[in-house]
C-alpha positions as CSV (number, residue, x, y, z in Angstrom):
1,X,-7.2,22.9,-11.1
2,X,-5.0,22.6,-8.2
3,X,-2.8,25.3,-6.9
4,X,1.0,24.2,-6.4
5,X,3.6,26.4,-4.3
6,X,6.4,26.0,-6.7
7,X,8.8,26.9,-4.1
8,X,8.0,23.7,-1.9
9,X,7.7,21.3,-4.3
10,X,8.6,17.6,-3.1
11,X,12.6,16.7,-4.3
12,X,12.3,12.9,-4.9
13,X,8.3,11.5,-5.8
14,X,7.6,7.9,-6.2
15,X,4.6,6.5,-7.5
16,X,3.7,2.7,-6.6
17,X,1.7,2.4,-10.4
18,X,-1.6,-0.2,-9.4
19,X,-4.8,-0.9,-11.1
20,X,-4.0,-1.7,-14.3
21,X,-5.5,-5.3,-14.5
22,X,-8.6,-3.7,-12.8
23,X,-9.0,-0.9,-15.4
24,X,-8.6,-3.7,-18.1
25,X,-11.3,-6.1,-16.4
26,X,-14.0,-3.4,-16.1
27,X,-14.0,-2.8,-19.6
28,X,-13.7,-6.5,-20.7
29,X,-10.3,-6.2,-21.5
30,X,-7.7,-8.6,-21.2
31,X,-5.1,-7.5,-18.8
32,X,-2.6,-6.6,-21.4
33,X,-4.8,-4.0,-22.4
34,X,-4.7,-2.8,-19.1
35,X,-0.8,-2.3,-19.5
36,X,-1.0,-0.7,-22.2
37,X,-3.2,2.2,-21.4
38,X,-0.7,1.9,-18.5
39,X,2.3,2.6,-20.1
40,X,0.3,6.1,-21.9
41,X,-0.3,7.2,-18.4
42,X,3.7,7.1,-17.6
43,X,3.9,9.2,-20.4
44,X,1.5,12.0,-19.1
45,X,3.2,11.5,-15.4
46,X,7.0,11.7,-17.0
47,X,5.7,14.6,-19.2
48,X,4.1,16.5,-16.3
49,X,6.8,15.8,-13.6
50,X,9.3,17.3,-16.1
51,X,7.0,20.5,-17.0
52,X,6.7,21.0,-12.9
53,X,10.4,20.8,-11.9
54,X,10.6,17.9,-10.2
55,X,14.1,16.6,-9.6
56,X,13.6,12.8,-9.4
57,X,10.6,10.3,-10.1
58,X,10.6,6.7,-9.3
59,X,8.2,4.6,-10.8
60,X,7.6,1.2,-9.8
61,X,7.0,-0.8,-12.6
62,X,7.6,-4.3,-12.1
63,X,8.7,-6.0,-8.4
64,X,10.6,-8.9,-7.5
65,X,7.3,-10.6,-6.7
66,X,5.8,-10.2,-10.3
67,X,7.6,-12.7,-11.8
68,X,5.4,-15.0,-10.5
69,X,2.6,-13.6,-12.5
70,X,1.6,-15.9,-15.4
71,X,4.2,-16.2,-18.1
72,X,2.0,-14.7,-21.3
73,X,1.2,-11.7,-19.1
74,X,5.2,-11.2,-17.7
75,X,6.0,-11.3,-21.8
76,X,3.9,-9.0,-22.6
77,X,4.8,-6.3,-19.8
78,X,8.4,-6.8,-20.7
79,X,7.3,-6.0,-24.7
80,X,5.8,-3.0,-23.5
81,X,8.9,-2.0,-21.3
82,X,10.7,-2.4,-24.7
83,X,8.5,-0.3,-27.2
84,X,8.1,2.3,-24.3
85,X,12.1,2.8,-24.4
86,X,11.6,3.1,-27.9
87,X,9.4,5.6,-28.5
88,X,10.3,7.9,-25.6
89,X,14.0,7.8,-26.4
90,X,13.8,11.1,-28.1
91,X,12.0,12.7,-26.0
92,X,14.2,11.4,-22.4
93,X,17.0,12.8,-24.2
94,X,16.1,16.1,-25.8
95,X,14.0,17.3,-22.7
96,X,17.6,16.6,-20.3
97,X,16.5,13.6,-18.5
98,X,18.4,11.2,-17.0
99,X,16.8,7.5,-17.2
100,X,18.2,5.0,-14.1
101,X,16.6,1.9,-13.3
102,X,17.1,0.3,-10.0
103,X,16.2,-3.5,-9.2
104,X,17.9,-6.7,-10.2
105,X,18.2,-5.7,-13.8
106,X,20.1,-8.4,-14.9
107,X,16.8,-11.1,-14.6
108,X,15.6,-8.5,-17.4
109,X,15.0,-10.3,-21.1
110,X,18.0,-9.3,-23.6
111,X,15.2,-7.9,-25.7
112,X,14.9,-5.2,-22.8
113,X,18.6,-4.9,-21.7
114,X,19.2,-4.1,-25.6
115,X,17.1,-0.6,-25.3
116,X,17.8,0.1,-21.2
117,X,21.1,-0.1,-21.2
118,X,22.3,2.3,-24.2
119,X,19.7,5.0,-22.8
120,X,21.2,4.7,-19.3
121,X,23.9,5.4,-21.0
122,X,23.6,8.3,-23.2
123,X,20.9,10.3,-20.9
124,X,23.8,9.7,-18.1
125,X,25.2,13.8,-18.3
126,X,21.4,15.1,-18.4
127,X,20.9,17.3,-15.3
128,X,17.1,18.2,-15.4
129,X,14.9,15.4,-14.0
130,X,16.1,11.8,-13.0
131,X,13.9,9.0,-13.9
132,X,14.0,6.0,-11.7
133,X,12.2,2.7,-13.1
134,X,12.2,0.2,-10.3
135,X,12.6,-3.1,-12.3
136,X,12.8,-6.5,-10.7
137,X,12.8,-4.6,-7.4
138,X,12.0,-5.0,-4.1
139,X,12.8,-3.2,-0.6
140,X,13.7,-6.0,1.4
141,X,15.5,-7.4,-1.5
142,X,17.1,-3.6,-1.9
143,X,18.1,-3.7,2.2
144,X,19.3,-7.1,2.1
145,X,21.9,-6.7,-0.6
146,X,23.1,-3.5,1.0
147,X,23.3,-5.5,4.2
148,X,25.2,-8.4,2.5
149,X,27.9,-5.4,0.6
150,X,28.5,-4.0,4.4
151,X,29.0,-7.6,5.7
152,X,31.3,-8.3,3.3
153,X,33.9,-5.1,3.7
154,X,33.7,-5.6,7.6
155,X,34.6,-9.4,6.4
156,X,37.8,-8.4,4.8
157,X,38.8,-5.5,6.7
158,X,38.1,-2.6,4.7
159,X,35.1,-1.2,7.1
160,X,35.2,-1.4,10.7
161,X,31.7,-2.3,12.5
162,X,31.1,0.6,14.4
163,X,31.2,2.1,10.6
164,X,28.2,-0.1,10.2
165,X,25.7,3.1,10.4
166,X,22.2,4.6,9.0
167,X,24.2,6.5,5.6
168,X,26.5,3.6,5.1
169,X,23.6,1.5,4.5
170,X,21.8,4.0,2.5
171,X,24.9,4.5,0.5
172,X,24.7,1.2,-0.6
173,X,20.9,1.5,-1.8
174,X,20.5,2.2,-5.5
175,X,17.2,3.5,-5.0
176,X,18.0,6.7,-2.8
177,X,21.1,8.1,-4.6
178,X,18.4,10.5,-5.4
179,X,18.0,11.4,-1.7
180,X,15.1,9.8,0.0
181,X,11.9,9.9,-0.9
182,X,9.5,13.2,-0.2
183,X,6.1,11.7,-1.2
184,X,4.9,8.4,-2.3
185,X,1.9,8.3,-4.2
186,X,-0.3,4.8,-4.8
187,X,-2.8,4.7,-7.4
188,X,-5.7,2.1,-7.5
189,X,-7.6,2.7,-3.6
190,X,-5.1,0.2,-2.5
191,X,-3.7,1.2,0.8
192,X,-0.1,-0.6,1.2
193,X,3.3,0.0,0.5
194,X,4.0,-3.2,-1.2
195,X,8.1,-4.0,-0.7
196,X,8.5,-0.1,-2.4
197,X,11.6,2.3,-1.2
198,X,11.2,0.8,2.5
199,X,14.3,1.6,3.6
200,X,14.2,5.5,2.2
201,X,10.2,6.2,3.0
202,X,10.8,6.2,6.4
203,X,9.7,9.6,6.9
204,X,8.0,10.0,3.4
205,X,4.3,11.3,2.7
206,X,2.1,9.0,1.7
207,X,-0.5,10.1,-0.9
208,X,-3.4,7.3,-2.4
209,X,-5.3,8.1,-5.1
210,X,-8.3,5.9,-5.9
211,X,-7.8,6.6,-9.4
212,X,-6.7,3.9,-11.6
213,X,-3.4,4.4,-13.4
214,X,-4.4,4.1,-16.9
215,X,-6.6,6.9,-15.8
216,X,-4.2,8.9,-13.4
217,X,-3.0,12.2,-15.3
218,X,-1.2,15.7,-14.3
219,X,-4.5,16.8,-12.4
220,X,-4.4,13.9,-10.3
221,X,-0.7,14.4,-9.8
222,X,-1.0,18.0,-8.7
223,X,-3.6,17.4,-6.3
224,X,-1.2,14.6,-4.8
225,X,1.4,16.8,-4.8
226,X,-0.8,19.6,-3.1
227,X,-1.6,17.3,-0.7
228,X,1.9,17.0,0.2
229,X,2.4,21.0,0.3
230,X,-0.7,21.2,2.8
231,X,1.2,19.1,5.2
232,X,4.0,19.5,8.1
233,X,6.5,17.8,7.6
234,X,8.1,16.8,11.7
235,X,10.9,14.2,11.2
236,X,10.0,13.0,14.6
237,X,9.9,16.8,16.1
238,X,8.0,18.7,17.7
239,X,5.4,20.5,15.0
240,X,4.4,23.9,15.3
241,X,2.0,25.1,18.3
242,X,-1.9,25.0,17.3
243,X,-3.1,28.2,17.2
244,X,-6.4,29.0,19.5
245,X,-9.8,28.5,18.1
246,X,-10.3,32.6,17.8
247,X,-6.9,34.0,16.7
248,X,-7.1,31.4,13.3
249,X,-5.5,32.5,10.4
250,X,-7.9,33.3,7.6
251,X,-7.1,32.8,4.4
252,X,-4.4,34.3,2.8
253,X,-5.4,36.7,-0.7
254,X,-4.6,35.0,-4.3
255,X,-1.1,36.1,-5.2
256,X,-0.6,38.7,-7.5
257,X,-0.6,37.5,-11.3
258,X,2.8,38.9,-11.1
259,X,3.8,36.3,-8.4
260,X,5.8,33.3,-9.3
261,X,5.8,31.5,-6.1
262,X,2.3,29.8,-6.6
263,X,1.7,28.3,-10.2
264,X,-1.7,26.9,-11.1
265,X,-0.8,24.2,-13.7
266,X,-3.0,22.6,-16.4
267,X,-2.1,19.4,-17.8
């Protein structure tokens, strides 16, 4: 099993959810299949996420873009969206997690809506994890609306343009009242970002797993997330000084059992 530092564990994870029709096709599946096995493995992830501490997971469940998929296969993602609501109700709310969703909800099916919305609403006071479910979403779409809110205060008079800055327009992104993404994590061997948090990953890690997401679980999300750990993060400074081939640091012991700092986690 991986070994996580629990004391730099990423704030805000996202997870760009790919390889469902994939999983499905290899085993002679229809698609939908694929989606459903799909919608277990954001189960595992929300489960696990919550056990580790995270603060805030966005998963990107449906874009903009994939409502040009065909129509039998858009019904039945939104069907699983539904019963998904449904059965993990109970748990969102006893375990202290907020649910948000972020996107242009209102093209969702009333049949969706009728679920979403109440549990947006009564998870609203929990403190312990946000969960973000990008629906109907898109970065450029996301940017592009915050652009249009700015234009149209400077417009009437109530912002000035110099006041036209980086925060304003981050401000006025749904996605990133979570604070900007620390790590983003694509499952399926793709290697693309595809129209996901653009305007917040600027200075994100980028993790891809070649694992499928049906068959992505806490292991794979720990070793994703140790990935991260094992990295330095610049922000376009200067990183630390490499150290000379024969003063290298050797490894440091195991911590003591005693030791919280590290965790090794089973899923």
């Amino acid at each position: 099993m991986p070994l996580i530092e629990a004391r730099n564990l990423p704030n805000h994870v996202g997870i760009i959810m790919d390889g469902n029709g994939r999983w499905a096709q290899l085993r002679g599946h229809a698609r939908v299949e694929g989606h459903r096995e799909g919608s277990r493995a954001v189960r595992r992830i929300v489960r696990a996420s919550r056990r580790l501490g995270l603060r805030a997971l966005t998963l990107y469940a449906f874009s903009e873009q994939n409502w040009a998929r065909p129509e039998d296969e858009v019904d039945a993602l939104m069907a699983l969206l539904r019963d998904f609501l449904l059965s993990e109700r109970s748990e969102i709310l006893d375990n202290g997690i907020r649910l948000n969703a972020v996107g242009n909800i209102g093209k969702l099916p009333g049949i969706v809506r009728a679920v979403l919305d109440p549990l947006r609403d009564d998870s609203s006071a929990s403190t312990e994890m946000t969960l973000t479910l990008a629906l109907s979403y898109g970065g450029r779409e996301e940017i592009a609306a915050a652009a249009r809110e700015l234009a149209s205060e400077v417009k009437d008079g109530r912002l000035r343009p110099e006041d036209v800055t980086e925060d304003a327009l981050r401000r006025r992104m749904p996605s990133l009242r979570v604070g900007d993404p620390d790590l983003i994590i694509r499952t399926g061997g793709e290697r693309r970002i595809s129209n996901f948090l653009l305007y917040g990953l600027a200075y994100a890690e980028l993790h891809f797993s070649d694992t499928l997401w049906p068959d992505f679980d806490a292991v794979d999300l720990y070793e994703a997330i140790g990935s991260y750990q094992r990295r330095e993060r610049r922000f376009g400074l200067v990183g630390k000084p490499a150290m000379p081939d024969d003063k290298l640091a050797l490894p440091s012991a195991p911590p003591a059992a005693a030791d919280k700092s590290h965790l090794r986690l089973v899923g």
